[in-house]
C-alpha positions in Angstrom: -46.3 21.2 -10.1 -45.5 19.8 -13.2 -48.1 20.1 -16.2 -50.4 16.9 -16.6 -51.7 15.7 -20.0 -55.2 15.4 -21.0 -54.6 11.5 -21.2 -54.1 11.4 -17.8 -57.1 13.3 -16.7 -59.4 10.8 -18.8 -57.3 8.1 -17.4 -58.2 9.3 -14.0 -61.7 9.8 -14.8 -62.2 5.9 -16.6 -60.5 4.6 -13.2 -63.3 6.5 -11.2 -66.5 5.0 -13.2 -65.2 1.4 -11.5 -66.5 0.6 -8.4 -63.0 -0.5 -6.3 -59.7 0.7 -6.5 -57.2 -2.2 -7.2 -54.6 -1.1 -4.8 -50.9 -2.6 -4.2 -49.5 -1.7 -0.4 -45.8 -0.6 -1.1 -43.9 -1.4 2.4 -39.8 0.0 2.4 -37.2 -0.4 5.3 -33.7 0.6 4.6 -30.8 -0.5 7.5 -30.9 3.2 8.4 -34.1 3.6 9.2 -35.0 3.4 12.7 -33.7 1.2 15.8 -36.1 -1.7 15.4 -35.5 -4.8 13.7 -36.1 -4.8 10.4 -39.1 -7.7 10.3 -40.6 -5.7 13.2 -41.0 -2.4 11.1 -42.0 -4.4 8.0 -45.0 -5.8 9.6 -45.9 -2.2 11.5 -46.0 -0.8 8.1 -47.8 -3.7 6.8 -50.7 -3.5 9.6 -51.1 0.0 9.5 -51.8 -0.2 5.5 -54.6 -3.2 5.9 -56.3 -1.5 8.5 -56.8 1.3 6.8 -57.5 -1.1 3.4 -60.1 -2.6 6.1 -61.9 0.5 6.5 -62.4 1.4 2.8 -65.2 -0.7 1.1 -63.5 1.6 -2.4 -60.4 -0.1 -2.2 -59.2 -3.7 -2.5 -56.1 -5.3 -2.0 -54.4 -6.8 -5.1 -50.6 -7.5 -3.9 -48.1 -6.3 -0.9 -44.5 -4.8 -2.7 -42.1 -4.8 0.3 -38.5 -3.9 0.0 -36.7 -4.7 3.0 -33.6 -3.5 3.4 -33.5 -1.1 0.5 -32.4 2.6 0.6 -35.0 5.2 -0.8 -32.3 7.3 -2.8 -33.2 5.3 -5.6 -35.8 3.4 -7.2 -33.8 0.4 -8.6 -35.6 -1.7 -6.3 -37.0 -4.9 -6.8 -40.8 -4.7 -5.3 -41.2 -0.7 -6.5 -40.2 -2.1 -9.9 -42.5 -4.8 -9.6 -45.1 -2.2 -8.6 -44.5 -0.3 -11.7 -44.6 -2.9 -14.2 -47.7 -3.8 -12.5 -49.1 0.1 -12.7 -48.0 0.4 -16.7 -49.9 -3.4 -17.2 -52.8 -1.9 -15.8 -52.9 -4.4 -12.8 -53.3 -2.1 -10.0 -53.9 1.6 -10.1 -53.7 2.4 -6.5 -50.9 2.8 -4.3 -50.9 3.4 -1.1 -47.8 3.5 1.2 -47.3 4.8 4.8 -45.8 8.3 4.3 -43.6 9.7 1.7 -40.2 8.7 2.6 -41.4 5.0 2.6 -41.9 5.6 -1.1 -38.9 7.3 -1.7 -36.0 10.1 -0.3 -34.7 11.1 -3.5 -36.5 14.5 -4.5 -36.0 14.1 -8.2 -37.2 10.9 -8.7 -39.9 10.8 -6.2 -41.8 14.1 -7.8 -41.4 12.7 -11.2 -43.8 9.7 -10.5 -45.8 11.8 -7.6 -46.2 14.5 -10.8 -46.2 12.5 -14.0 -45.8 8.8 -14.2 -48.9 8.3 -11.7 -51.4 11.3 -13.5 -50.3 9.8 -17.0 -51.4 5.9 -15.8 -54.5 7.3 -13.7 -53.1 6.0 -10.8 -54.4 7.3 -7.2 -51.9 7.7 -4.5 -52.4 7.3 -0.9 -49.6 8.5 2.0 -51.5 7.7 4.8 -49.4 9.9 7.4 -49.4 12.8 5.0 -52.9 12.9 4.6 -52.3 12.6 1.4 -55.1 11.3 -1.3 -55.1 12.8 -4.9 -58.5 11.3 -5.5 -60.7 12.4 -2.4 -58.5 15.2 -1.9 -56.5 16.4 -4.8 -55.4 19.8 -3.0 -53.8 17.7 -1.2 -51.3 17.0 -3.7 -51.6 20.4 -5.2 -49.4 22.0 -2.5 -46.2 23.2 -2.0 -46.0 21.0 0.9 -45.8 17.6 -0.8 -42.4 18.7 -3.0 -41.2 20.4 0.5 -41.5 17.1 2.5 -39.9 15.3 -0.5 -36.9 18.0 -0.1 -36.8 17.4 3.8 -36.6 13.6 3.0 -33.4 13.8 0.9 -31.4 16.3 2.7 -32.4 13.9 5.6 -30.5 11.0 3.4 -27.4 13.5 2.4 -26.7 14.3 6.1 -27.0 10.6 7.6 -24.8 9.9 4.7 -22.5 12.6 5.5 -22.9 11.2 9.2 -21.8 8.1 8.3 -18.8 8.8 5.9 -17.0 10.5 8.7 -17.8 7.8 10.9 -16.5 5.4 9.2 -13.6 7.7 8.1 -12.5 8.1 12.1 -12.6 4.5 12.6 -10.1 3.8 9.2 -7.9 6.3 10.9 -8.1 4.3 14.6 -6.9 1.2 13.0 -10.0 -0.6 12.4 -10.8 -2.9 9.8 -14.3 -1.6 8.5 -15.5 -4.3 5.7 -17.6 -7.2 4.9 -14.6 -9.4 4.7 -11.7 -10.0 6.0 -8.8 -9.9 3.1 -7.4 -13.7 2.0 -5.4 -15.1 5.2 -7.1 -13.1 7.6 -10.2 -13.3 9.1 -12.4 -10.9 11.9 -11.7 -11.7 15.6 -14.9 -13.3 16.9 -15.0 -10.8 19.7 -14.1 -7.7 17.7 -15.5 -7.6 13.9 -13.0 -4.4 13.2 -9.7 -6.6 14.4 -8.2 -9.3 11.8 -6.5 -12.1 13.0 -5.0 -14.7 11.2 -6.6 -17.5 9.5 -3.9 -20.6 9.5 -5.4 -22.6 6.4 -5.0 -19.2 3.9 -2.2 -17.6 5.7 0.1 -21.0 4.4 -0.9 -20.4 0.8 -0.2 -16.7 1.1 3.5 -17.6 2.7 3.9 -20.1 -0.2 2.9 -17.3 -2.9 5.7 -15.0 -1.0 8.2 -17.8 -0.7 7.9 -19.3 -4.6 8.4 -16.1 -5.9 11.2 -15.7 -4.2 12.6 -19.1 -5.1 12.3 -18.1 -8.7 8.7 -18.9 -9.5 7.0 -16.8 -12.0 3.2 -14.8 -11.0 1.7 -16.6 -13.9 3.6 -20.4 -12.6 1.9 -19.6 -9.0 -1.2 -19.3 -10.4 -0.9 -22.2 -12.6 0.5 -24.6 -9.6 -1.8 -23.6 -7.3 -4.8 -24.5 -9.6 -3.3 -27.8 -10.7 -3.3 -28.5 -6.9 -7.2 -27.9 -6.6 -6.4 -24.8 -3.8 -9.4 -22.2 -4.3 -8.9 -18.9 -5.0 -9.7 -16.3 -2.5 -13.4 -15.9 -3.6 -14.1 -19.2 -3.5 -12.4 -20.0 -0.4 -14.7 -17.1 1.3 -17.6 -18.7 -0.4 -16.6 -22.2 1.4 -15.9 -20.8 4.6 -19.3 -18.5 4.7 -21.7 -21.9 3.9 -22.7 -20.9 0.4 -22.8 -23.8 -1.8 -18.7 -24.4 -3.1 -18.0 -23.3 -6.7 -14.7 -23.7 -8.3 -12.4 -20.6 -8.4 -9.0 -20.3 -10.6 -6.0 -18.8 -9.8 -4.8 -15.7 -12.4 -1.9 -14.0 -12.5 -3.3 -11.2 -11.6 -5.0 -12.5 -8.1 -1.2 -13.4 -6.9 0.0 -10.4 -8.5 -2.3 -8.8 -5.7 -1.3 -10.7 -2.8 2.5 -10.0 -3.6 2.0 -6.4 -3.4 -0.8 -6.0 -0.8 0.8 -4.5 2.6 -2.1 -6.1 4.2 0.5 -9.1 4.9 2.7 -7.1 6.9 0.5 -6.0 9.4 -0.6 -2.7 8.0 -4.0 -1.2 6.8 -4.8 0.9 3.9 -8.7 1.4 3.5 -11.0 3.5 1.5 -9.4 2.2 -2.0 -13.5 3.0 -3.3 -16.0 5.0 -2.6 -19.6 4.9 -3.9 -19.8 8.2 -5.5 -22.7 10.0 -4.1 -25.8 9.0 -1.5 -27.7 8.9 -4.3 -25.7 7.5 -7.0 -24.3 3.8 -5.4 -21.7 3.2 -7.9 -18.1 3.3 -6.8 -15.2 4.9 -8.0 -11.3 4.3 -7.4 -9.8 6.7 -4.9 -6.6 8.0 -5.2 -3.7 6.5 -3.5 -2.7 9.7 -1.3 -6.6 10.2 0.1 -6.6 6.6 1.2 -6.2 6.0 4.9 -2.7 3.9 5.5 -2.6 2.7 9.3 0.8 0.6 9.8 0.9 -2.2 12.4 -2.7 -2.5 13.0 -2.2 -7.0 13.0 -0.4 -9.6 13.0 1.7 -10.2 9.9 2.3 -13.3 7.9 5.2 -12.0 6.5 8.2 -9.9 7.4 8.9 -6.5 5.8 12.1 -7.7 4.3 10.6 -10.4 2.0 7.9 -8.2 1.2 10.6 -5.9 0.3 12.5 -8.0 -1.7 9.3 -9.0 -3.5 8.6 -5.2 -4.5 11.8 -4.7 -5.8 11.7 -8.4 -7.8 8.1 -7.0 -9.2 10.0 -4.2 -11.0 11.9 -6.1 -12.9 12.0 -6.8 -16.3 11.3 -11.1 -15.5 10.1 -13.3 -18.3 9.6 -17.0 -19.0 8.7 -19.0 -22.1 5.0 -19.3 -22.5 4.9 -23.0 -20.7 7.6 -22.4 -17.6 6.5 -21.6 -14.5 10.2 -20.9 -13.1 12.1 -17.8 -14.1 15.4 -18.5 -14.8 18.3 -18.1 -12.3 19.4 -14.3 -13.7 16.0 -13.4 -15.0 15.5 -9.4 -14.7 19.2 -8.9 -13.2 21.4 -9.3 -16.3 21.5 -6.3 -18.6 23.7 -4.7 -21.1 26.7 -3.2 -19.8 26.3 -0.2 -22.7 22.7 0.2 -23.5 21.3 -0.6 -20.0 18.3 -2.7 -21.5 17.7 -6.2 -20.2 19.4 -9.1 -22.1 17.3 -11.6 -23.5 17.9 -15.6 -22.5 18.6 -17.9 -26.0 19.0 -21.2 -26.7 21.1 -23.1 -29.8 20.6 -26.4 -29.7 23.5 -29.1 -31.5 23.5 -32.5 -32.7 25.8 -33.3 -29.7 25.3 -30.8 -27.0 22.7 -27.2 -25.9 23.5 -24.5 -24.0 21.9 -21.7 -23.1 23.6 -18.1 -23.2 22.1 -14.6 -23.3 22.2 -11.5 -25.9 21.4 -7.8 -26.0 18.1 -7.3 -26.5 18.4 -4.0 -28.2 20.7 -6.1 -30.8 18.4 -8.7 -31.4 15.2 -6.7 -31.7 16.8 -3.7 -33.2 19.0 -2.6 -35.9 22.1 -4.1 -35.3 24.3 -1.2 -35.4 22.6 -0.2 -32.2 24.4 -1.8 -30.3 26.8 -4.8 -30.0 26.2 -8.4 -29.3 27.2 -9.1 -25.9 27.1 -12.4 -26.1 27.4 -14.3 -22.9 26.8 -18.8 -22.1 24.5 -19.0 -19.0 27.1 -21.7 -17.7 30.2 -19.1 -17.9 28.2 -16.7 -16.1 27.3 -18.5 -13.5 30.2 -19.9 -12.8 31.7 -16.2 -12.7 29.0 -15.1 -10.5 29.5 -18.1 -8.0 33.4 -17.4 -7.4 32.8 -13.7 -7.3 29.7 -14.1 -4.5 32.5 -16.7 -2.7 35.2 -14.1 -2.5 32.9 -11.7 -0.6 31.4 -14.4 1.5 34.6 -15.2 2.7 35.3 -11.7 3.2 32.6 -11.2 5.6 32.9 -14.3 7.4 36.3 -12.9 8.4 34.1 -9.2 8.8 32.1 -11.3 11.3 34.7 -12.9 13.8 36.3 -9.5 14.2 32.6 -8.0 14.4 33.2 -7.0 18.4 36.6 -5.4 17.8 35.4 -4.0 14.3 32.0 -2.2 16.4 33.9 -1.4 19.2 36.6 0.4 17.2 33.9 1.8 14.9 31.9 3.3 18.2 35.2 4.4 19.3 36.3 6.4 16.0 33.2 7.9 15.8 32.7 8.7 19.7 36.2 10.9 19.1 35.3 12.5 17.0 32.0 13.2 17.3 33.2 14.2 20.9 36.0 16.4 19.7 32.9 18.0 17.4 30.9 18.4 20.9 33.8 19.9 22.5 34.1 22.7 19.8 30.5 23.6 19.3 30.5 24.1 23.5 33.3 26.5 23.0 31.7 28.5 20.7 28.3 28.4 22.4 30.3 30.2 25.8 32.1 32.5 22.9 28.8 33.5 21.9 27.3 34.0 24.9 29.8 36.2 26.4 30.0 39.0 23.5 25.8 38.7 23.3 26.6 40.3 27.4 28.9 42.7 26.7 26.8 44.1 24.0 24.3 46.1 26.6 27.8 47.9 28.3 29.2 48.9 25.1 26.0 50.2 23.8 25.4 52.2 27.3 28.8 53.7 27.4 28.5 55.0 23.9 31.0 52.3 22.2 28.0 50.7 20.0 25.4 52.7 18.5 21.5 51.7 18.3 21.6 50.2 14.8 25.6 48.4 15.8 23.7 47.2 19.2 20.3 45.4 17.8 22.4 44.3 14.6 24.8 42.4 16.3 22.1 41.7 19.0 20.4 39.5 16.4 23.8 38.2 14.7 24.5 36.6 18.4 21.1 35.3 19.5 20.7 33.9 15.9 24.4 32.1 16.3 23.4 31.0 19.9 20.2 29.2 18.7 22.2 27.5 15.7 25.0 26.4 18.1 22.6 24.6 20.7 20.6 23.0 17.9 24.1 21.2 16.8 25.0 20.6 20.4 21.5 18.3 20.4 22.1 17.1 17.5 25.6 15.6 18.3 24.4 14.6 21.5 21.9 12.1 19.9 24.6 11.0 17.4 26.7 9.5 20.0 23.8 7.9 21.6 22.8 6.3 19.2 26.4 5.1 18.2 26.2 1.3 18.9 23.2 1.6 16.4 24.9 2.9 13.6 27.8 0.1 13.8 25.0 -2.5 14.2 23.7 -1.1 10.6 27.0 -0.2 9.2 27.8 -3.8 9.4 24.6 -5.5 8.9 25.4 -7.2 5.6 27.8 -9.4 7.5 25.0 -11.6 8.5 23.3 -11.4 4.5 26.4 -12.8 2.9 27.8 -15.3 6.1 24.6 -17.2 6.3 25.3 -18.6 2.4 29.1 -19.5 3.5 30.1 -22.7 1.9 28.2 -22.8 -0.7 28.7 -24.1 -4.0 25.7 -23.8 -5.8 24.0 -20.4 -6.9 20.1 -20.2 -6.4 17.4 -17.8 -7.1 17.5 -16.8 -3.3 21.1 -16.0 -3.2 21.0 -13.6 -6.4 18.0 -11.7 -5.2 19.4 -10.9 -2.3 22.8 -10.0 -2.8 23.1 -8.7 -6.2 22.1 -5.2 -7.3 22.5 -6.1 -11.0 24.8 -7.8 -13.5 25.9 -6.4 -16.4 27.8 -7.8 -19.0 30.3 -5.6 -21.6 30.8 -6.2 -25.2 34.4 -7.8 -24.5 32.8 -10.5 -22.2 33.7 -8.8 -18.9 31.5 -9.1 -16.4 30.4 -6.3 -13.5 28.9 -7.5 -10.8 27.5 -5.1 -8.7 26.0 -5.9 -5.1 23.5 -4.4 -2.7 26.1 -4.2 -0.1 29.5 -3.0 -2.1 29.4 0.7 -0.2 29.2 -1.2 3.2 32.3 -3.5 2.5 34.2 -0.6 1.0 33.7 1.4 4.1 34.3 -1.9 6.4 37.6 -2.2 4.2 38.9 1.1 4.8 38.0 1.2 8.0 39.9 -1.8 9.0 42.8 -0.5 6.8 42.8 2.7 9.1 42.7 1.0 11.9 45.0 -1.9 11.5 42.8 -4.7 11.9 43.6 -8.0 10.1 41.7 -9.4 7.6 41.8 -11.3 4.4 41.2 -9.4 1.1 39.1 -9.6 -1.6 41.1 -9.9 -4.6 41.1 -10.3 -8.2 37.8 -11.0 -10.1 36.0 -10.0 -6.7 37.9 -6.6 -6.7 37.6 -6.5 -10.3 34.0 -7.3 -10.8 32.9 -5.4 -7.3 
């Protein structure tokens, strides 16, 4: 027990000379405790305490401190912290609860008030389950038993706690949302709290964040038109939906920023980002990204993988605007310089008669010049370049796609041979194989092969064997799977014919065709697209088999 000081004695002996105690009843239910409903418990506690204040003419009742709801790991609550203000303004000096763990489950905390802060303010404490009573029966405090049940009521909190962790841990891993909310555009299936379903109203603002951006619309413009529009923000659209009284919630860059790259939308979970850091210490910290618990295709998505894709890609790019633009510009993050690879910057010169827009090296204009050159390129130039290059392959695939059957089936057919001339010879040398692994054993019994000879080239075969059947699979699967692989060989037929016709570049088209542009100190421009190894390997493979079809040529060769 921890040493008391001689104040506290005479503080003990002044509060004997009166003739009452002024006691406070202290009443705690945490969520944990028990399998009755919480007002039920609450009012158990509460008539066990005034029925034994009933039967005491040395006590009276000065005020009821009940925390409902609160966890006894800590004594940040609201009524014990009441209490103690009241105990230090020399209100009360008498508490009384039902047993120790109503008071408290932390063992550090509890014996520091049990030990010090109580003796030192004269306060008598009552545990009425206990037995405990420091006044009528202070070896009943001076025990070993008191700091043992205080020991048994905190390892009781560390192992529900432990309990509950992996609970909620297995259920993370099954797939099932385990919060209080449902994230923005979702929200929990009325017959199943851990499924999320869709919510219509928020699920069209999140489609409109995904499709803007893509459009060409800056984070910081999507915040700034959805605010001007009155739309709340997530928070405050919770807030409306759960009854509270309405508050007005802004957009930020950041919020949007957060929806773009939250996989949420595509119909997969990742939980556990926090964690509150101990059972006794509630705060919570960040976890890191490879212990969170990732569960894919656990709901219905708003958006497809491809434009959440795309945005993730967009997101690493170097995109800026002027302060007061909500649009990037139609090249914004894709045009860099062809020698120093940094990202041009966008200018503007304005004339009595005329403006135009072009764009410079950035490591020119910000740096020493001698860096590296100008680069010097009008907006207008370029997109006209970029729009007869993009035409020239558009037209290519449109030709790509009415010889698509023919093209597949000669592709299956080219690979088929060969992978079935690669079959054929991998079957041959499996039989090989097997046939000198038999005639090992005669040799070896009529003398021709020693032991070491015999088990050497025992293992040499049976190693070859194993080898030769796992390639024989593997083919196997290859031709399988052969109409696959000339779907995907050939998929960026249907990227490139879908803009055929068109005469005008937007932010859509360059996004999702170009890989980047970059632009030497001569003026020339190199294009380069997402799909250029697939049309190469189209190309040749319609030169090697003959097939007719029109050419790219010129600046679309060049610039390829």
């Amino acid at each position: 027990m921890a040493r008391i000081s001689k104040y506290a004695t005479a503080n003990v002996a002044s509060a004997q000379k009166e003739s009452f105690w002024r006691a406070g009843l202290y009443i705690r239910l945490s969520r944990e405790d028990g399998d009755k409903p919480e007002s039920e418990s609450v009012a158990s506690q509460k008539a066990l305490l005034e029925g034994f204040l009933a039967q005491r003419e040395d006590l009276r009742l000065y005020d009821y401190y009940i925390d409902d709801g609160w966890s006894g790991t800590d004594f940040d609550r609201p009524s014990f912290q009441r209490m103690l203000a009241d105990v230090t303004g020399k209100k009360i000096n008498c508490v009384v609860v039902k047993d120790l763990s109503r008071f408290g489950r932390n063992y550090v905390e509890a014996g520091k008030y049990l030990e010090t802060v109580f003796p030192l303010f004269g306060v008598r404490f009552i545990a009425l389950n206990d037995q405990i009573d420091n006044v009528t029966n202070p070896q009943s405090m001076n025990t070993v038993i008191v700091p043992f049940k205080n020991i048994m009521n905190d390892e009781y909190c560390r192992d529900i706690s432990m309990k509950v962790r992996s609970a909620l841990d297995i259920r993370r891993k099954q797939g099932k949302f385990i919060g209080a909310f449902a994230g923005y555009g979702y929200q929990k299936a009325e017959n199943n709290h851990n499924q999320l379903v869709v919510d219509e109203p928020s699920a069209q603002i999140v489609r409109e964040i995904f499709r803007k951006f893509l459009s060409g619309y800056s984070v910081l413009g999507i915040a700034r038109e959805l605010n001007e529009r009155g739309i709340p923000n997530p928070s405050a659209y919770r807030r409306k939906n759960s009854g509270a009284r309405s508050q007005s919630g802004l957009w930020c860059d950041s919020t949007v920023r957060r929806i773009l790259t939250n996989e949420l939308y595509i119909g997969n979970l990742i939980q556990k980002k926090y964690e509150v850091v101990s059972y006794k210490v509630h705060a919570a910290k960040s976890v890191a990204e490879s212990e969170r618990i990732a569960v894919k295709n656990t709901h219905e998505p708003i958006i497809t993988r491809e434009e959440f894709e795309k945005v993730r890609a967009l997101l690493k790019r170097d995109t800026r605007t002027a302060p007061k633009s909500n649009e990037l510009s139609l090249f914004s993050g894709f045009v860099k310089c062809a020698d120093c690879g940094r990202a041009m910057q966008k200018r503007t010169v304005k004339q009595p008669y005329k403006t135009y827009d072009y764009y410079v090296c950035s490591t020119y204009k910000k740096m020493h010049r001698g860096a590296c050159g100008k680069h010097a390129i009008r907006i207008d130039t370029l997109e006209q370049t970029v729009l007869t290059v993009l035409n020239k392959y558009i037209a290519l695939a449109v030709d790509f796609g009415r010889l698509s059957e023919k093209i597949k089936a000669a592709f299956q057919s080219g690979k088929r041979e060969r992978l079935g001339a690669d079959l054929e010879r991998a079957e041959r040398e499996k039989v090989k194989t097997q046939s000198l692994l038999l005639d090992l054993y005669p040799d070896y019994k009529e003398g021709i092969l020693n032991r070491e000879q015999y088990f050497g080239l025992k293992e040499k075969y049976e190693t070859l064997l194993s080898r030769l059947e796992t390639e024989i699979v593997r083919i196997g699967n290859e031709i399988a799977g052969c109409a696959k692989n000339a779907e995907e060989s050939f998929s960026f037929v249907n990227a490139f014919c879908k803009y055929d016709g068109m005469r005008e570049l937007s932010r859509d088209v360059v996004t999702e065709l170009i890989e980047n542009i970059y632009i030497h100190e001569d003026g020339e421009v190199e294009i380069r697209l997402k799909c250029k190894d697939a049309f190469l390997a189209a190309e040749e493979f319609l030169r090697r088999n003959a097939l007719p079809v029109q050419k790219a040529t010129g600046k679309a060769a060049e610039y390829s």
